[in-house]
Every structure is written in C-alpha cells, then in structure tokens.
C-alpha positions in Angstrom: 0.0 0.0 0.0 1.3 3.2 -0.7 1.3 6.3 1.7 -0.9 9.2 0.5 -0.7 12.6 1.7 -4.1 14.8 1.9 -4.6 18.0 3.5 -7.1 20.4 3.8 -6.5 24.4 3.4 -8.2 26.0 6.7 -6.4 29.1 6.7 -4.9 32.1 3.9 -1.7 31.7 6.1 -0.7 28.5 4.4 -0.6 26.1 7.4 -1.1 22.6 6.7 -3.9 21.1 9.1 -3.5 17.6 8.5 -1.9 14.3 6.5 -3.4 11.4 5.9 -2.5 7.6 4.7 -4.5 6.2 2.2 -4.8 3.1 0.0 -4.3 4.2 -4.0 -8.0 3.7 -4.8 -9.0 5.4 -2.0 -7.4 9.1 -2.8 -7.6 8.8 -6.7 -11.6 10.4 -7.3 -12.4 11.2 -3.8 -9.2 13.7 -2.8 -7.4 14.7 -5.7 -8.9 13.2 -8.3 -8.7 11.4 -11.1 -5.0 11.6 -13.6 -5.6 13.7 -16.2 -1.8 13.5 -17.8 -0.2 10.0 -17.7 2.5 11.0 -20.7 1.8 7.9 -22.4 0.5 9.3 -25.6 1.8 12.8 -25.9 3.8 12.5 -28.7 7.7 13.3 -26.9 6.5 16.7 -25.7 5.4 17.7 -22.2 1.9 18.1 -22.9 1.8 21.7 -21.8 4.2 21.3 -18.2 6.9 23.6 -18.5 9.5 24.2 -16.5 13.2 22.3 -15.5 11.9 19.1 -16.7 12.5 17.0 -20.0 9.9 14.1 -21.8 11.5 10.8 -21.1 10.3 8.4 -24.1 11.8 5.3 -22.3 9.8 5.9 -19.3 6.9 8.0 -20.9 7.1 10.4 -18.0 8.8 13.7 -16.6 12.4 13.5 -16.0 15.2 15.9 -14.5 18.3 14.7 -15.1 21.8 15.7 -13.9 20.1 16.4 -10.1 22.1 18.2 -7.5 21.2 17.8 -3.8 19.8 21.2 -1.9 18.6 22.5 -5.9 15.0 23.2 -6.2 13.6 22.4 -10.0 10.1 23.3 -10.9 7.0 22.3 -12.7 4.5 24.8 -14.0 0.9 22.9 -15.3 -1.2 23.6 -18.1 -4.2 25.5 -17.2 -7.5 23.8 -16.0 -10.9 25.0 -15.2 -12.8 23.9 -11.9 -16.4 22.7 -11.8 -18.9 24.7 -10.9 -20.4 22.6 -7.8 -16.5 22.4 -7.0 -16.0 22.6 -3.1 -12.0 22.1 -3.5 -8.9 22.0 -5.9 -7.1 18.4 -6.0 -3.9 17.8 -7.2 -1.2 14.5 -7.1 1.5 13.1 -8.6 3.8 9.6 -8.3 7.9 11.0 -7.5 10.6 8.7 -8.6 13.7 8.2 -9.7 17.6 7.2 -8.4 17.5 10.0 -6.5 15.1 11.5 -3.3 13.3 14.3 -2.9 13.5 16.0 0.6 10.6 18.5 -0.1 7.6 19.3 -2.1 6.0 23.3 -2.5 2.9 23.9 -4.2 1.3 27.1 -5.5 -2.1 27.7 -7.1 -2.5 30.8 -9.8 -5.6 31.8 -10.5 -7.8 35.0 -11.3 -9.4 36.4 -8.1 -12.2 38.2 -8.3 -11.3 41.2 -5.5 -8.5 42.3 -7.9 -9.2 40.7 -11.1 -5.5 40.0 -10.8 -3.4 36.7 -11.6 -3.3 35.7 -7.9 -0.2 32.8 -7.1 -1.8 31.2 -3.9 0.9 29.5 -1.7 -0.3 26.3 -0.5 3.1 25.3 1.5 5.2 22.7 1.3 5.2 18.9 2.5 7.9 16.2 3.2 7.6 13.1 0.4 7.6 9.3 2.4 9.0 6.8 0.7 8.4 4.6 3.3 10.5 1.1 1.8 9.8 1.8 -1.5 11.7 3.5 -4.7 8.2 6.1 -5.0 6.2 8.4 -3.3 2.1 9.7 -4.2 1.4 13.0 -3.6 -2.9 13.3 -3.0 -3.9 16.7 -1.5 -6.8 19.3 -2.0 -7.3 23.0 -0.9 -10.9 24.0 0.0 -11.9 26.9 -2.2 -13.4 28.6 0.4 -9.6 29.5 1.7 -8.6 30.9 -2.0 -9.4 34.6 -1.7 -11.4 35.4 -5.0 -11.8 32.0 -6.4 -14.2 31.8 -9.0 -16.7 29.8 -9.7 -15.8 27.8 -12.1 -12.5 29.6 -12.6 -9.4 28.1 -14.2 -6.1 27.5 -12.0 -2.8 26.1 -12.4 -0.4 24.7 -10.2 3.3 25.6 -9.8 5.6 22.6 -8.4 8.9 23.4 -6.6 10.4 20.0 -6.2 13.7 19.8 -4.2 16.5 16.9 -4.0 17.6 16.0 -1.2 20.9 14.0 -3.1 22.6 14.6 -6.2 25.9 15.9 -7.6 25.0 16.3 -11.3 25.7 13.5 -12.5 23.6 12.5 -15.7 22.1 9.0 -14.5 20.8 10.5 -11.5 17.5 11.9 -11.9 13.9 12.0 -10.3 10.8 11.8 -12.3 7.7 12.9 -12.5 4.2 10.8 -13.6 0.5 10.4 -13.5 -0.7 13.8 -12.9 -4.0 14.2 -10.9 -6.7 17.0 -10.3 -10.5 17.7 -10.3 -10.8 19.8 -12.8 -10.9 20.0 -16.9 -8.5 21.4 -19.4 -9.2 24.6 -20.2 -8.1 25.5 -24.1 -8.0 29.2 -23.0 -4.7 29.4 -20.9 -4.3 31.7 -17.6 -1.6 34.3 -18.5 1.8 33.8 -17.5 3.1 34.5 -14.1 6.2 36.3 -12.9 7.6 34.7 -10.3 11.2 36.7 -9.7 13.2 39.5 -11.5 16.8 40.5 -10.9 18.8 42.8 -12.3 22.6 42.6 -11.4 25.6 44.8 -12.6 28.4 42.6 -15.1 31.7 43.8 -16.1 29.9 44.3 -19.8 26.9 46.0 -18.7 23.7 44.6 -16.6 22.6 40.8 -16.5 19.1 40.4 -16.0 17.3 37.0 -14.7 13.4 36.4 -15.0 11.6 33.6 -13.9 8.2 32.4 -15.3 5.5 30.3 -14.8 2.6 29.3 -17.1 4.0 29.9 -21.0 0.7 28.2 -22.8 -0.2 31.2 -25.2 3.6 33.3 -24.9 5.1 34.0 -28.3 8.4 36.2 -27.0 9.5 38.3 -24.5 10.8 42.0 -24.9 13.1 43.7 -22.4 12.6 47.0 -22.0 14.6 50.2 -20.3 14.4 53.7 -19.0 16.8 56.1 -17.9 13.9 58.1 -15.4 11.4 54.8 -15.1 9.1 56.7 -16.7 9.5 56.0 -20.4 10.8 52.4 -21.4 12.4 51.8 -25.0 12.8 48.2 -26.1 16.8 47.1 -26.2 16.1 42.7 -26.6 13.7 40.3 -27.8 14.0 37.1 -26.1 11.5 33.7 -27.6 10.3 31.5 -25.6 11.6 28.6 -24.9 9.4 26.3 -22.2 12.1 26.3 -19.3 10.7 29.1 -17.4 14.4 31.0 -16.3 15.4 33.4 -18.8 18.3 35.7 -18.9 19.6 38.8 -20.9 22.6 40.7 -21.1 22.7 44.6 -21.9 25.5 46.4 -22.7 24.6 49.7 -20.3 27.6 51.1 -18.2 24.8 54.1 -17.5 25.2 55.1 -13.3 21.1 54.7 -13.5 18.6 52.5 -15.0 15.1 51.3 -14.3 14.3 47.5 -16.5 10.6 45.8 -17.0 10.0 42.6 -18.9 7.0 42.7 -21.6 5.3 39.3 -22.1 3.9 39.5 -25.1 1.0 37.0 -26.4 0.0 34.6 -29.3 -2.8 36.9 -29.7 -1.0 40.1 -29.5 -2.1 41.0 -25.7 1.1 41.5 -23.2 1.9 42.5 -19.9 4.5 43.6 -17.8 6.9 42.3 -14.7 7.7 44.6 -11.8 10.8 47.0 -12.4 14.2 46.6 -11.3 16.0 49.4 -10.6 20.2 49.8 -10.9 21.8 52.6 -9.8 25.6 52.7 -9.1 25.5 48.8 -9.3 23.2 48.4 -6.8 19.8 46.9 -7.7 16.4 47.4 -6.0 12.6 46.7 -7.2 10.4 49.2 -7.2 7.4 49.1 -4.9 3.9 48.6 -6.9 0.5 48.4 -5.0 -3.2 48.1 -6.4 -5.8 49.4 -7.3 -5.4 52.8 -6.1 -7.7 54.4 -4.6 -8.4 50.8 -2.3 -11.8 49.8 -1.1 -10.7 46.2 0.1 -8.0 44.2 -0.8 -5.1 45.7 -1.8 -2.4 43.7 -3.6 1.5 44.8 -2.9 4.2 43.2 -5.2 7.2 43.4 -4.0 11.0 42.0 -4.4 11.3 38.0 -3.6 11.1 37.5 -0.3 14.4 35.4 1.1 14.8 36.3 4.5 12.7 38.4 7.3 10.6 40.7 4.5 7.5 42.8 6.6 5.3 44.9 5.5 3.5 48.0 7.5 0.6 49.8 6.6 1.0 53.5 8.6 -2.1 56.3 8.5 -1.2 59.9 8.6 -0.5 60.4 12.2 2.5 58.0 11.2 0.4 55.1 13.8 1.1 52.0 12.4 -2.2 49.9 11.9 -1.0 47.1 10.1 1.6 44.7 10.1 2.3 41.4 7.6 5.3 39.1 7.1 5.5 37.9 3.4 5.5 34.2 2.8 9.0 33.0 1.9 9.6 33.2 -2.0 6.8 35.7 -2.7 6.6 38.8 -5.0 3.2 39.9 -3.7 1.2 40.4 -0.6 -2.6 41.0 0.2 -3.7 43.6 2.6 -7.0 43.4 4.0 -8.3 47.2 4.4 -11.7 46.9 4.4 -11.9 48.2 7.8 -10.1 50.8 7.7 -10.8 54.8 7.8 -11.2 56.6 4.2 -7.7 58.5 3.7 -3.9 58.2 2.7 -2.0 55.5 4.0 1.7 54.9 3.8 2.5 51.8 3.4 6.8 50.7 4.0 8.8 47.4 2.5 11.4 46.0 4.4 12.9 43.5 2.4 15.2 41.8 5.8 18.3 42.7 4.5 18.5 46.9 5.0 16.8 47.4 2.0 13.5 49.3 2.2 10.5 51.1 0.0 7.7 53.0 0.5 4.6 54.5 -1.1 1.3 56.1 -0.3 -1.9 54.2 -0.7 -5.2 56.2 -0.9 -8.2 54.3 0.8 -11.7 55.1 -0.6 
C-alpha cells in the first residue's frame, strides 16, 4: 500500500492542518482526483508542463536529469478549469527516480475576483515518504473557500517546486515525475503567465538580467525594456520562448542609473509587464507597486522575492502603524485586508530583511 498525503487548506496563512495515509483507490476520485496527464501518448513533448523538466520516451514520464542535492527544480501545469459545484482543488503526482526528494512546494494561480489580478496562492510545502519503496504519491486538496477570490468555475494552475535531497550532477541520476492528478478539466484558453522573480545585477559588460516564469501556454516572445527616469521604457532585446521558465539577458549599459521591466507578449497580440528593477551605481532594487489605487478592500503589494525576514506596514497619517504582515517566503506579492479601515492616505513601507526598504502612499476610498 502506498502512503498518500491529503490536507485540507483552513487558513490564507498556508498552514497545513493535516496528512493522511490512504490506499491508492481510495485518494484517486475522492481527494485529488482522477489523472488527467499520464505522458503515455503525448507524442515526446510535455503536454503543456513547462518548467526544468525534460519528456523521457523510455519511461513516458517527466524526468530531471543531472540532479544536485539542496537544488529546487520546478513544474508549472497547463491551465485547467474547476467545476462549478467544486468545493476544492485536487492535485497528485507519483515522485521517482535514483534520487530522493526532501521537499515538495505547491502554489495555485488563479484570477481572483477582488483584484481581477493573476493571484499565485501558496499552499506550502510537504515532506515526500518513501516509506521502503523506490516512489512516493502526492494526494492533496485546498478547499476553495480559503482561495481569496476563487471563481466559480474559474481556471487555476499549479506551480511545483520540487527539491533533492541528493545529487551531484551526474547524468544517470535523476527524479521523475508521472500520473498527474486533479479535479478539474483542461481549459483550451490558458491563464496568462506568471512572474515569479526578477533581478537585475551589474556585469563587467553591462547589466545581466534573470526572469523567472510560470505558465508559458499562449507566450510567443519576450521583450526587455529600459528607462533612464522609469518613466519612459524603449525596447533594447527580444528574447523567444523557450518552455524552461528561467530566462536571462545581457545589456550592454555602463549608465550610473537604470530602471528594466519585462514585456510578455502573447500569441494573440495582448502582453503584460513584470515589476521593475532598478540599478543605480550597481546596486539593484525593485520598485514598490500596489493596487488598485484608490483601495476599497483588498489591496495587492508586489514586491522584491522575499528570502529572509521581509514585513510589511501599513502607517495612516499620524504615522500610527495599523498594520503589520510578514510575506511568505519566495513571494513577489502580498494582500492587505483594508476593508476596515478609515477613508484617507496610507503609507504603506517594504522591508525587504536585508536593509533594503521602500515605500509608497496608498489612498483608501
């Protein structure tokens, strides 16, 4: 029998409330439901998962080869569309391979419908059991109730961060990944694609910059863009995609100040872009975005990626703070609730944990 993990999301603060074993033909309909992508007839591609992993045509399955121990590789699936009598979002997967994973991170994307934003919902991480055996099945489910702005009958996609737990690059050792569960259909109109980070870092032949990406169904390229005031952005590279969801570009700028933005831009022509970096004198910072402005409710702060002790506050005009937040770990955005708030400016501060710091005012309506 293998050992099945479920939980159940009870709170937006991503704690996981329980795990439970389970037979195989217990979990597969009832939990996460049934596999929707087994690989076996998907003609050597991926069949829409992007990300750090390769079709094996051997094993008719995911594979990442070359594995190092501590490295996180990731998995970004297709889009799919929930039910609308849905009470939950499933999702499972079988892990195997010569070498062991040591930990499992899931996120959700979706539209929610207090921002009409792409939202990346972190549903946190879990520890894979082996138990005697050379696999482990993943089984859980989130309640939708605890997805802010889930709706009905909205698509989602999930975002896998799989780390090893052994490894040292060699080519025959690898993990894989199989029989792809959850409870809802493909969607043939894909979510957009996600930003997940953006760095901008001085080089000795100008300024390296390092995207990361999740969802790339309907990209066709992207464009990097740059501005000398942050204001007005010219395009200075064209990058295609390429399915593997880390992207780099090199610009040949020696200027003391520069502000960069990434432009996704569509199959169908529509585009959007990432947060801006901004170098000055080498040194690189993000600039501070929150919406909409004014606020009634929810307002969404994106932010640098959060690697250490990030918080945000939320200060009214007597400089009182009122609210206080730590970012989950590996974020670029934060909600803050402000629907009971006083009408009026707000100033709202970024401390990213490591001295580095941003602020902004925030008008509530």
């Amino acid at each position: 029998m293998k050992k099945i993990y479920m939980f159940v999301m009870k709170q937006a603060v991503l704690a996981v409330l329980s795990l439970t074993l389970l037979s195989s033909a217990a979990f597969s309909q009832s939990i996460c439901g049934p596999i929707v992508e087994d690989f076996n007839t998907v003609a050597n591609t991926t069949a829409g998962f992007t990300g750090d992993f390769s079709y094996s045509v051997s094993g008719q399955r995911l594979i990442r080869e070359n594995v190092i121990g501590t490295a996180v590789y990731s998995i970004t699936t297709p889009t799919y569309r929930a039910a609308n009598n849905a009470t939950s979002l499933g999702y499972g997967f079988i892990l195997e391979g010569s070498e062991r994973v040591s930990t499992v991170g899931v996120v959700v994307m979706y539209i929610s419908t207090l921002t009409n934003q792409l939202t990346t919902f972190n549903l946190g991480q879990l520890v894979p059991n082996y138990g005697s055996g050379a696999s482990a099945t993943v089984c859980r489910a989130v309640s939708l109730a605890d997805l802010p702005g889930f709706p009905t009958g909205g698509q989602y996609r999930f975002r896998i961060d799989i780390t090893s737990s052994t490894g040292s690059g060699l080519s025959a050792q690898n993990f894989t990944f199989d029989d792809f569960r959850t409870n809802g259909a493909f969607s043939i109109q894909p979510l957009p694609v996600a930003f997940i980070g953006f760095d901008a870092k001085k080089a000795a032949s100008g300024v390296q910059l390092t995207w990361k990406v999740a969802g790339e169904e309907n990209i066709a390229r992207y464009e990097v863009e740059r501005s000398a005031d942050g204001r007005g952005f010219t395009t200075v590279g064209t990058i295609s995609k390429t399915g593997r969801d880390t992207y780099t570009y090199l610009d040949a700028n020696n200027s003391g100040t520069a502000y960069y933005r990434i432009k996704n831009v569509d199959n169908d022509g529509k585009f959007k872009y990432s947060t801006i970096a901004r170098i000055v004198n080498g040194k690189t910072s993000i600039v501070l975005k929150a919406f909409p402005q004014p606020v009634l409710n929810q307002l969404t702060v994106q932010h640098p990626v959060i690697t250490s002790n990030g918080l945000i506050t939320l200060s009214g005009a007597d400089g009182r703070i009122v609210k206080s937040l730590k970012p989950v770990t590996g974020s670029m955005q934060t909600y803050v609730d402000m629907t009971s708030l006083q009408k009026g400016m707000y100033m709202i501060r970024f401390d990213a944990g490591d001295g580095s710091t941003e602020t902004m005012k925030v008008l509530k309506q």
